[in-house]
C-alpha positions in Angstrom: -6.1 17.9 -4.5 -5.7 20.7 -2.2 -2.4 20.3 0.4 -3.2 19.1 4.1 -2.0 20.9 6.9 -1.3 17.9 9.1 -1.0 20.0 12.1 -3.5 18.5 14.8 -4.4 15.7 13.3 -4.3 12.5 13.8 -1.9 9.9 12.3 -1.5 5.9 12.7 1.7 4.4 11.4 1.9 0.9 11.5 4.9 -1.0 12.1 5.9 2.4 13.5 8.3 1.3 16.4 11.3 0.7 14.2 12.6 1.3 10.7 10.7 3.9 8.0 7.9 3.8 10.4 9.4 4.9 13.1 11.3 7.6 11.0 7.5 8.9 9.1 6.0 8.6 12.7 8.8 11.0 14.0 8.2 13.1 11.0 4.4 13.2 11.3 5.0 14.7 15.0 7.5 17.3 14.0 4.7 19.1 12.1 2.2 18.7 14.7 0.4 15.0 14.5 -0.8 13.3 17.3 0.8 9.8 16.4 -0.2 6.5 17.0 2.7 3.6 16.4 1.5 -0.5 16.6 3.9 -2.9 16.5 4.0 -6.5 18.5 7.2 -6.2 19.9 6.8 -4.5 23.1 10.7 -3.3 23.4 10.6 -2.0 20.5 7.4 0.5 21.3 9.3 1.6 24.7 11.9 3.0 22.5 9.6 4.2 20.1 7.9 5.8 22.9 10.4 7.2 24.5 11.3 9.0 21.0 7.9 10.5 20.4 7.4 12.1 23.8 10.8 13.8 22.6 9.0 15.5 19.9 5.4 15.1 21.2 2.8 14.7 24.0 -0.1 13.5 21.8 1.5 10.0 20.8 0.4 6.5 21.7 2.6 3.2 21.4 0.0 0.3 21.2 1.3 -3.3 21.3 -0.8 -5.4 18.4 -0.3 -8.3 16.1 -2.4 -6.8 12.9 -2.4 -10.6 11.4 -4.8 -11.5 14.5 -8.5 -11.4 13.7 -10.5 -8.6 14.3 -7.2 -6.6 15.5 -6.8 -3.8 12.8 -10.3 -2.6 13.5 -9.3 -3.0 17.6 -6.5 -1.1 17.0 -8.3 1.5 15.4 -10.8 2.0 18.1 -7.6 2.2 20.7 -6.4 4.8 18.5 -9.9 7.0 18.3 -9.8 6.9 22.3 -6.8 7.8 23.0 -6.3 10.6 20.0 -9.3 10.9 18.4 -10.6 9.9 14.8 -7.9 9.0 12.5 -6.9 11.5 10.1 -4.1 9.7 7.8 -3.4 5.9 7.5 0.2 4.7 6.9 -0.2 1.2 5.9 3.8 0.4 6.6 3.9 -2.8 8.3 5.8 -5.4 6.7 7.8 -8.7 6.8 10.7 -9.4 4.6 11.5 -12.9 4.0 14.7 -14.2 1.6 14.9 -17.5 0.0 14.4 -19.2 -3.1 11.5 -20.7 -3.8 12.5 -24.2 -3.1 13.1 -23.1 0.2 9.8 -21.7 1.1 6.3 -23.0 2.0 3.0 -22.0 2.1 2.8 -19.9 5.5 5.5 -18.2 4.3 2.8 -16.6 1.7 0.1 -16.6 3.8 2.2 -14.4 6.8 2.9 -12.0 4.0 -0.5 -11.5 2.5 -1.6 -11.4 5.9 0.6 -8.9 7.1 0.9 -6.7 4.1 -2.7 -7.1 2.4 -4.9 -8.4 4.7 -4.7 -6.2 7.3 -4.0 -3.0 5.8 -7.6 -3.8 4.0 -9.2 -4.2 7.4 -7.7 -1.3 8.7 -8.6 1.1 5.6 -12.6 -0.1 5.7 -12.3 0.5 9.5 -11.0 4.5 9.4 -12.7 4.9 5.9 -16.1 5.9 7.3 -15.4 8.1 9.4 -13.1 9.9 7.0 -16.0 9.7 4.3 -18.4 11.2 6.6 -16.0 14.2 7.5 -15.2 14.4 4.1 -11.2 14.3 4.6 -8.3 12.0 5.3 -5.4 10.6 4.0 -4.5 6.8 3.1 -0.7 6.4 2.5 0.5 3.3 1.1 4.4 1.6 1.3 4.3 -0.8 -1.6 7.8 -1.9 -3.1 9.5 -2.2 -6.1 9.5 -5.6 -5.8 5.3 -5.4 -7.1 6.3 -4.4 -10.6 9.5 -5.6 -10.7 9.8 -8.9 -8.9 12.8 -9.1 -7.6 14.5 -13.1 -7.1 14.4 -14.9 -3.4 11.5 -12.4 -2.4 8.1 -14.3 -4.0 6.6 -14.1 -0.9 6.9 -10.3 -0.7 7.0 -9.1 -4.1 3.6 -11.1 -4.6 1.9 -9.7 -1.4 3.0 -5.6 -2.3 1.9 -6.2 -5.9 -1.6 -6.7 -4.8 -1.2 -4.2 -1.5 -0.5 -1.4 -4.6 -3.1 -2.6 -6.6 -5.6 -2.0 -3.7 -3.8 1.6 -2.9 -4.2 2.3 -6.8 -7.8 1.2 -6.6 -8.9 2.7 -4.1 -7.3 6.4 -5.3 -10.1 5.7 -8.3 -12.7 4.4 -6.0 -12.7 7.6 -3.6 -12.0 10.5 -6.4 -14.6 13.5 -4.9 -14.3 12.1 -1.3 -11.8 14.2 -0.5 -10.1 11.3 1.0 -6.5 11.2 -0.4 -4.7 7.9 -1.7 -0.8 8.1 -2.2 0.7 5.1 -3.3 4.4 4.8 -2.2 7.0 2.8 -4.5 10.7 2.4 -2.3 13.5 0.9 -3.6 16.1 -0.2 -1.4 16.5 1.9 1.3 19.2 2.3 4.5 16.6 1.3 7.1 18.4 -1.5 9.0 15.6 -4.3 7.6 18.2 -6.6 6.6 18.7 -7.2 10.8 14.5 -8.1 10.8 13.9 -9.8 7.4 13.7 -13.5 7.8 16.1 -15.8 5.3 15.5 -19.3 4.1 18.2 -21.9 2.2 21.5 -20.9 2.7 21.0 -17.7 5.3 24.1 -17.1 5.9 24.9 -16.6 1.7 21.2 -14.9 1.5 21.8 -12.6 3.9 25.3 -11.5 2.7 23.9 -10.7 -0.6 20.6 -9.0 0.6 22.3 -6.7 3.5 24.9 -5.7 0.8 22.2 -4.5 -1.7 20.2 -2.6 1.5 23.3 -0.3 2.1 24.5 0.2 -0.9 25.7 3.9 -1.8 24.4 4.2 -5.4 21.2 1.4 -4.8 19.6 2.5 -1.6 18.3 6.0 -0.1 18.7 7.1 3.0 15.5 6.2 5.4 15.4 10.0 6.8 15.2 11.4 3.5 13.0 8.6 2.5 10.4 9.5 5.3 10.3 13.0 4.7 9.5 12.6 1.2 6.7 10.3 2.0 5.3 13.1 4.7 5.2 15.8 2.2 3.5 13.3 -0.3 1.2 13.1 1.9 0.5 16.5 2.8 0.5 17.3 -0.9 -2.0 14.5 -1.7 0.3 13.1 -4.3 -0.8 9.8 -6.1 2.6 8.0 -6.7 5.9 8.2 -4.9 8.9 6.2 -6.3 11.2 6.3 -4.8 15.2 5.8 -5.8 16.5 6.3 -9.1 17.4 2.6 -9.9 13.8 2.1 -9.0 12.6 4.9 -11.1 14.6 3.1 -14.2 13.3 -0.8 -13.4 9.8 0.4 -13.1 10.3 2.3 -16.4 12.3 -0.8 -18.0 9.6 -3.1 -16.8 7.0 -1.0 -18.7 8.6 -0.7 -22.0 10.6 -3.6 -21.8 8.9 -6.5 -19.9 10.6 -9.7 -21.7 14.0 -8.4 -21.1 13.3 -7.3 -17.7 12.1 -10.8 -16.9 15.3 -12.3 -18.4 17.4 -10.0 -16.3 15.7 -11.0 -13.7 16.1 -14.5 -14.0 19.5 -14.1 -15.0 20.0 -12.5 -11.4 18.0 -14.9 -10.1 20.9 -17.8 -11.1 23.6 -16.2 -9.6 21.6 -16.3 -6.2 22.5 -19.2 -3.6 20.8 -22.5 -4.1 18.2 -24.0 -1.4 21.6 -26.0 0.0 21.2 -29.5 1.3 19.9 -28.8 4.7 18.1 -25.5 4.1 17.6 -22.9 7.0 14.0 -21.6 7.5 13.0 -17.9 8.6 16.6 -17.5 9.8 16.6 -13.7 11.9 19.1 -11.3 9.6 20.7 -10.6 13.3 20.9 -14.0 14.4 22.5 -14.5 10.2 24.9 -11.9 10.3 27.0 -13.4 13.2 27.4 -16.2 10.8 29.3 -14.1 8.1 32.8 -13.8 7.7 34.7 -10.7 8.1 34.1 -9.2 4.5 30.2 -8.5 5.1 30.5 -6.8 7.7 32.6 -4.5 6.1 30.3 -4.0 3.2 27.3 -3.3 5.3 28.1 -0.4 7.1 26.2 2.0 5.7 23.1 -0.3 6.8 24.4 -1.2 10.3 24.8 2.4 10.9 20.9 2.7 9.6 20.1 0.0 12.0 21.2 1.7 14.9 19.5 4.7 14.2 15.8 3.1 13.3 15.8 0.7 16.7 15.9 -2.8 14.1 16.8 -5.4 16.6 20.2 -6.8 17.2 21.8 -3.9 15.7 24.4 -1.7 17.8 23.6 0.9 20.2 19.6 0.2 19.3 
């Protein structure tokens, strides 16, 4: 497809008041986006604000709860009034929640297929109209590695951006000669500060240790700056797949060629992780988690603390 000059548009980037989408909202406005964030934690927006009217004036920071009925179409008639239609859809919004599966219940899976597949499908048949009847716009999915590679103590997630891909994917087919773009975004792990927000069940203080590790580390994760900008010019290009990281480059390829072995990998990794424990924790805050490490952790995650400061993840330092 032809390349989009995203300059006076209009851009909504959920979960936009911390993390990546803060960071792809910031980069949205650097080339000229009027940029809507959502997010339900209204501190969060008044930073988030506060850093878009540094690069903007066309910005709005708009409290919502997606998983709440009928809000994604709200939010996008909030948006239209305040900015106009809605060029470009970043479905980013996401919960992260550790724990084996012994550990976990029901809600736990229904929060994350709320969060990450129900309401990015409401909010994609609300803005699709209108984009249909100009005859351009821009849909741009954050999936995970964890859809084609299911990563162990993250069912809840992996299964929810599995399906949030397949509907990106789908859709790319079902609007071919729209002229509404579809970019599907794979990450790996990245240096956004989510291991402060992601929620950890079982042992959380041994869940969190192993899972903020992984975020930070040098030669597994990317950093989130670099990350957004490659997702904005994926965007602009109208590209149809985006993974991103090289370790997640290789799993997705060893998953395809080798799926047995992947799975025993996997499950293999899976065993080393901490057991459910004897009185397990539930939804445990990675903030409220890390003050129960030792001194070690700390020491190993501060590549992703220093990320955390910089994207506005609660609890972290100097957010």
């Amino acid at each position: 497809m032809a390349r989009v000059d995203l300059a006076g548009r209009t851009a909504l980037v959920t979960g936009g008041s911390r993390g990546l989408g803060l960071l792809i909202a910031e980069e949205l406005a650097r080339r000229g986006c009027r940029v809507a964030v959502c997010a339900r934690d209204r501190q969060q927006l008044l930073v988030a604000e506060r850093r878009l009217a540094e690069l903007t004036t066309g910005f709005a920071a708009l409290e919502c709860d997606l998983t709440a009925p009928g809000a994604p179409r709200d939010l996008v008639e909030r948006v239209t009034a305040r900015l106009g239609p809605i060029d470009l859809l970043v479905n980013n919004a996401g919960v992260i929640q550790v724990g084996p599966l012994a550990a976990l219940d029901e809600d736990d899976f229904r929060t994350a297929w709320d969060t990450m597949v129900r309401a990015p499908l409401e909010l994609i048949l609300a803005v699709l109209p209108g984009m249909r009847e100009r005859g351009t716009g821009s849909l741009v999915t954050i999936a995970s590695i964890g859809g084609p590679v299911p990563a162990p103590h993250l069912l809840p997630y992996d299964t929810a951006k599995a399906a949030l891909a397949a509907l990106s994917r789908g859709l790319r087919v079902e609007l071919s000669g729209t002229g509404v773009q579809v970019t599907t975004v794979t990450p790996g792990l990245m240096r956004t500060g989510s291991h402060l927000a992601a929620r950890f069940s079982g042992r959380a203080r041994h869940e969190y240790s192993w899972f903020a590790t992984a975020s930070g580390a040098p030669l597994l994760s990317m950093d989130a700056g670099r990350a957004a900008r490659r997702i904005v010019r994926a965007a602009e290009s109208g590209r149809a797949e985006l993974t991103l990281t090289p370790a997640a480059k290789l799993a997705t390829r060893l998953q395809g060629v080798a799926p047995a072995t992947t799975g025993r990998l996997l499950a293999f990794a899976g065993r080393l992780l901490p057991g459910p424990g004897p009185d397990p924790d539930h939804n445990c805050p990675g903030h409220e988690a890390a003050r129960r490490t030792g001194r070690l952790v700390p020491a190993l995650t501060t590549l992703a603390d220093r990320a955390a400061g910089r994207t506005n993840e609660p609890g972290a330092q100097g957010s």
